[in-house]
N, C-alpha and C positions, 0 to 999 in steps of 0.2 A: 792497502784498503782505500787508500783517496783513491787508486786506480780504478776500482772495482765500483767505488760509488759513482765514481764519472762515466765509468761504461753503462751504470745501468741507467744513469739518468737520461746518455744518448740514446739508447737502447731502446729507452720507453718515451724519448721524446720524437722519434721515428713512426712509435703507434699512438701515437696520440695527435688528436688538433687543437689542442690551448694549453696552453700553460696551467690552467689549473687544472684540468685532465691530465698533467704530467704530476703534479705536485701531490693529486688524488692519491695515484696508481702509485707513485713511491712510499706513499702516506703509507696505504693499505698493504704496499708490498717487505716493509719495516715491521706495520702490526702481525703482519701474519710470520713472519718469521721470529718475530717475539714469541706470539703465542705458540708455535710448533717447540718454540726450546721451552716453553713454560707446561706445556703440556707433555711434554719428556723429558724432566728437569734430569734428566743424567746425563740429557748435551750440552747441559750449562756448561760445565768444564771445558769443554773442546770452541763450544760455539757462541757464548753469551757474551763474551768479549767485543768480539766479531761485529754482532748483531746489535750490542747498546753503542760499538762505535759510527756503526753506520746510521742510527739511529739519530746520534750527537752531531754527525756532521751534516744528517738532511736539516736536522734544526738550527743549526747556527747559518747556514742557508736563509733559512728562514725568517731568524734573527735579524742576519746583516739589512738582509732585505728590505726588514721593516724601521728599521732604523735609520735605512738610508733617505738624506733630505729630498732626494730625485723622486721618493718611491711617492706615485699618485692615489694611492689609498686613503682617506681621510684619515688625519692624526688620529682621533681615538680609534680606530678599528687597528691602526699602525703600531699603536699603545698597547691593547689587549695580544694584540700576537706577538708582541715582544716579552708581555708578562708570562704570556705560554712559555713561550721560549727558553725564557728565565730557569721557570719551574721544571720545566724536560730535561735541561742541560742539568742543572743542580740534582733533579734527583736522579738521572742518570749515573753522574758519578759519584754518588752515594748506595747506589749498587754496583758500581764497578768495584767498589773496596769493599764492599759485604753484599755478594750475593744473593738473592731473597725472591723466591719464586714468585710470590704474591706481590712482590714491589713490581715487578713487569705489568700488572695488570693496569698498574693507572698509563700506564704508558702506551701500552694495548689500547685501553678504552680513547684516549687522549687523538692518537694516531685514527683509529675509526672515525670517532665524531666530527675529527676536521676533515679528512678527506668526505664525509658523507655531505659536509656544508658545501667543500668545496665543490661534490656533483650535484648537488639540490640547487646551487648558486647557478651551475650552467642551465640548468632545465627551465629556471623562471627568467633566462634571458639577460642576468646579471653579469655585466661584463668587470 
C-alpha cells in the first residue's frame, strides 16, 4: 500500500503545478473513494481497509509536515492542521476496528473542505 500511495502521489504530482494542487487532487481522490465504498457499503469488506489506510498515510503526510520546525506556514495555521490531523488519524482507526458507514462521512466531508481551501487558496493568489 505505501507502494501504491507513492505512485499516485507521482502520478498526480506529474498533472499538477503546485503542491497544493497535488495535495487538493489526492484530498479529493481519498474522498471520492471513501465515498464510492460508502455509498456501496458491501465493498467495505474487500476495500475499506485499503481506502482508510491510504487515507492514514496522506494524513500523517500531512501531519509530519506540519510539525516539522522547517515547515514555513505560520505556527497557528501549523497548529490547526496538526489538530486535523490528530482527529482523521484517531478516528480513522476507530473505524478500522468497527466498521460504520456513516463514520466515513466526517472523513469524506473533512478531505472535501480542505482540498476546496486548498484550490480557493491557489485562485486568490495565496502562495
Amino acid at each position: 500500500m505505501q507502494q501504491h500511495a507513492t505512485q499516485a502521489y507521482q502520478t498526480t504530482a506529474k498533472r499538477t503545478g503546485s503542491p497544493r494542487d497535488l495535495e487538493a487532487n489526492l484530498l479529493s481522490k481519498s474522498a471520492t473513494n471513501l465515498q464510492r465504498i460508502r455509498d456501496a457499503w458491501d465493498l467495505a469488506d474487500t476495500e475499506l481497509l485499503g481506502a482508510l489506510k491510504f487515507n492514514r498515510k496522506l494524513w500523517n503526510v500531512f501531519l509530519n509536515s506540519a510539525t516539522n520546525e522547517d515547515n514555513p506556514l505560520p505556527a497557528a495555521i501549523r497548529q490547526n492542521i496538526a489538530n486535523l490531523g490528530l482527529f482523521v488519524l484517531s478516528h480513522t482507526i476507530r473505524l478500522e476496528a468497527k466498521p460504520d458507514a456513516t463514520g466515513l462521512d466526517v472523513l469524506i466531508n473533512i478531505n472535501r473542505e480542505v482540498a476546496a481551501g486548498l484550490r480557493a487558496s491557489q485562485l486568490g493568489g495565496a502562495t
